[in-house]
N, C-alpha and C positions, 0 to 999 in steps of 0.2 A: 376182598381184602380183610385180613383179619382184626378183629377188633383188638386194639391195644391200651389196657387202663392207665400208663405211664402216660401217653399223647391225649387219652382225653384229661387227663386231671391235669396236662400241663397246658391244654383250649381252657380247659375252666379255669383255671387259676388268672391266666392271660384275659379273661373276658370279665370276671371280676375286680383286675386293676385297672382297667379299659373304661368300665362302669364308674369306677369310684373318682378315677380323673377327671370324667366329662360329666359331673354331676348337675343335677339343676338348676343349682346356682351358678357355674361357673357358665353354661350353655345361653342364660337368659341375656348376655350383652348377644348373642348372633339371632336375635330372634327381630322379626319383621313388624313391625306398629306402624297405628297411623298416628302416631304422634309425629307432629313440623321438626324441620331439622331448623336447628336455630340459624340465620343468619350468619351470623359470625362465624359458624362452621363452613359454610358454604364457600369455595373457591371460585373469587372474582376475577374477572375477566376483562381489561378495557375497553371501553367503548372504543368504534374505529375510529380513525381520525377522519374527519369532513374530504371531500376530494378532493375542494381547491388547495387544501394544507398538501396532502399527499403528492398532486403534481407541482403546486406552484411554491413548495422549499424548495425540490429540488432545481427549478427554473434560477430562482434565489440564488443558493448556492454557485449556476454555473455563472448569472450575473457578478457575483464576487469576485472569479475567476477573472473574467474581462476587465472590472475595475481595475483588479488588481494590475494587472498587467498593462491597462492603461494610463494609471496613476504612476508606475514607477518609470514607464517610457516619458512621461507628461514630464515630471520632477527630474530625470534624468534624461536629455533630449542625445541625440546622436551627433555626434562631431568629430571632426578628422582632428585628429591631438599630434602632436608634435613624438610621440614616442615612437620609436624604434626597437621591437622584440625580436628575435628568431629565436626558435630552440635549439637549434642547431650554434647559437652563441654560447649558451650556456657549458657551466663544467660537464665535463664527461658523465663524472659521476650523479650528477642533477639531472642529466637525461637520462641515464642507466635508470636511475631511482624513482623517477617520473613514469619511465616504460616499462618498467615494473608494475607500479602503484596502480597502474592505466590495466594492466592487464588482471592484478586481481580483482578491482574493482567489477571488472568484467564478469570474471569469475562469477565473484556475490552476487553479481546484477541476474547471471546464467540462475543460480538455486534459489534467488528471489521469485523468479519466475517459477520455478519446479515447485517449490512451495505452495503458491496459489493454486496451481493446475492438482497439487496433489487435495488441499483442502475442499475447493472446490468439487470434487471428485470425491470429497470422503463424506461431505453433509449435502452436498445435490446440489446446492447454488451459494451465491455470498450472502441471501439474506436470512437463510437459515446457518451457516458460520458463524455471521456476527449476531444474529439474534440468541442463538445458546451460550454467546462468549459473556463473562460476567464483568462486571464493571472494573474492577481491580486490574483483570485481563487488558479490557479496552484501551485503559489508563496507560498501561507499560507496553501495550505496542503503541500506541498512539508518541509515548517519549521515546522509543526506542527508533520507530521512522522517522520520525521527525528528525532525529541528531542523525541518522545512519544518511535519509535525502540530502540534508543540508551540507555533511564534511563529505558524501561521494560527490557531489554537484561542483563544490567548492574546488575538491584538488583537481577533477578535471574540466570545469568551466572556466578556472582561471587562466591555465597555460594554453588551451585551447583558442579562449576568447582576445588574449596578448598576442598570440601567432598569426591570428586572422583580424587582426585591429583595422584593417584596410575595409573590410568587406561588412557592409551595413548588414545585410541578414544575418550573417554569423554572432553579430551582436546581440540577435534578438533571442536565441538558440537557449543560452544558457539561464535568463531570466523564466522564461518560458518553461523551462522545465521545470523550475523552485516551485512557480504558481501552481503547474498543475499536483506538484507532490502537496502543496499544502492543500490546497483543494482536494486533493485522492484523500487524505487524511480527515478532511473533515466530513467527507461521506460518507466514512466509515459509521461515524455517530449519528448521520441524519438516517443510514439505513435499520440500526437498531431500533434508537427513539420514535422516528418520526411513519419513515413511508418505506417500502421497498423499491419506490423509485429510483433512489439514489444508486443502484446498482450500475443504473446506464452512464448516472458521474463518474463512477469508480472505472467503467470502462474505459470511457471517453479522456479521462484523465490520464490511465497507464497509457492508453495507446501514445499522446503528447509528450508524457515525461519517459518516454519507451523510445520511442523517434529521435527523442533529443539528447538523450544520452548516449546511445548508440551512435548519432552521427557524431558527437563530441570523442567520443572511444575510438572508433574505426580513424577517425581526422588524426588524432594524436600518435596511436599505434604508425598507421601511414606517415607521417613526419618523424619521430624517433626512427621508426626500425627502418624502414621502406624509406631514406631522404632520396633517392633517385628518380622515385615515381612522384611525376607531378602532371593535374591533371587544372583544370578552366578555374578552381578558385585560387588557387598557387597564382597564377600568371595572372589575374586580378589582381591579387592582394599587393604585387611585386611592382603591375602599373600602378596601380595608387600610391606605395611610398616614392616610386621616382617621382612621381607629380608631384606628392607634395615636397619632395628633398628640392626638386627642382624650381617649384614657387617659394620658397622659405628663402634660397640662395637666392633668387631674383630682387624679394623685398631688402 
């Protein structure tokens, strides 16, 4: 190769502004001592939490759940009431509008699901999700399910719960589901702060408020669309109001 005085004067030129950059002054913050790093410098770390915190909140927690739901059964006790609902009474357009509402709900309910399974899938589990989600985050899902659980439960536990007023389990269906969404809600925060135990609430919870809204949806859909099909709680619900049409007119 031939030598060419253009390329080396423009290597030297290059290696005397190379030089003058990295000077010894500017070089002495990357240089290695045994001098202590202060304290303060240093990134703290929490201690873990004890084990009986870690398993026995979330025991806690499912405790809550039970109270729960056994305080508002206790305070509100079951009893055959004098009302008489069908959907099938109601305006046309109140069922059009109802069999609608029933079916996007559904919908939401379908990408509520695809969301989890997606996030779940994108950080490895729920308690690295909620443990990178910052507090501001936590906050506004935490209000945003909360109102989204409480007005989807509402517009279909209601007409649900009116149409099947006969049948004592069907009663139990729609409170049962509120509990567990407020319970799913609040594991959210016990899985960040507290333990990763809580995952198994958060499971344990969707599957309950998953069940019970689902049978609330498909009951509804099957009464609106489907009034032909009738299957064992239909023909319950229909012996219980002749019974009691039938004892009401007797007293």
């Amino acid at each position: 190769m031939k030598f060419s005085p253009i390329k080396f004067a423009l290597l030297f030129f290059l290696f005397i502004c190379t030089t003058t950059l990295f000077s010894q002054g500017d070089l002495e913050d990357f240089k290695f001592g045994e001098t202590p790093i202060q304290e303060s410098e240093l990134i703290h770390t929490p201690p873990p939490k004890p084990e009986w915190i870690q398993i026995g909140a979330p025991i806690a927690l499912l405790s809550f759940f039970f109270l729960l739901v056994f305080t508002v059964f206790k305070m509100i006790p079951y009893r055959d009431t004098k009302l008489h609902f069908n959907l099938h009474d109601l305006p046309v357009a109140a069922q059009r509008g109802i069999g609608m509402a029933v079916i996007l709900f559904g919908i939401s309910f379908a990408f509520g699901g695809f969301e989890v399974y997606y996030q779940i899938n994108l950080h490895g589990n729920a308690e690295n999700y909620f443990g990178e989600m910052g507090l501001g985050k936590l906050i506004a899902i935490t209000h945003a399910h909360l109102v989204g659980f409480t007005t989807s439960f509402f517009l279909i536990g209601i007409p649900f719960s009116l149409h099947f007023n006969r049948l004592r389990i069907y009663q139990y269906i729609f409170p049962l589901g509120l509990a567990a969404s407020l319970t799913d809600v609040a594991s959210w925060w016990g899985m960040k702060f507290i333990s990763p135990n809580f995952e198994y609430i958060t499971w344990w919870c969707g599957a309950v408020f998953g069940v019970s809204y689902t049978w609330m949806l498909i009951g509804l859909v099957r009464i609106i669309f489907f009034p032909s099909i009738h299957w064992f709680p239909d023909f319950i619900n229909d012996e219980s109001l002749k019974e009691t049409l039938k004892n009401s007119k007797e007293t």
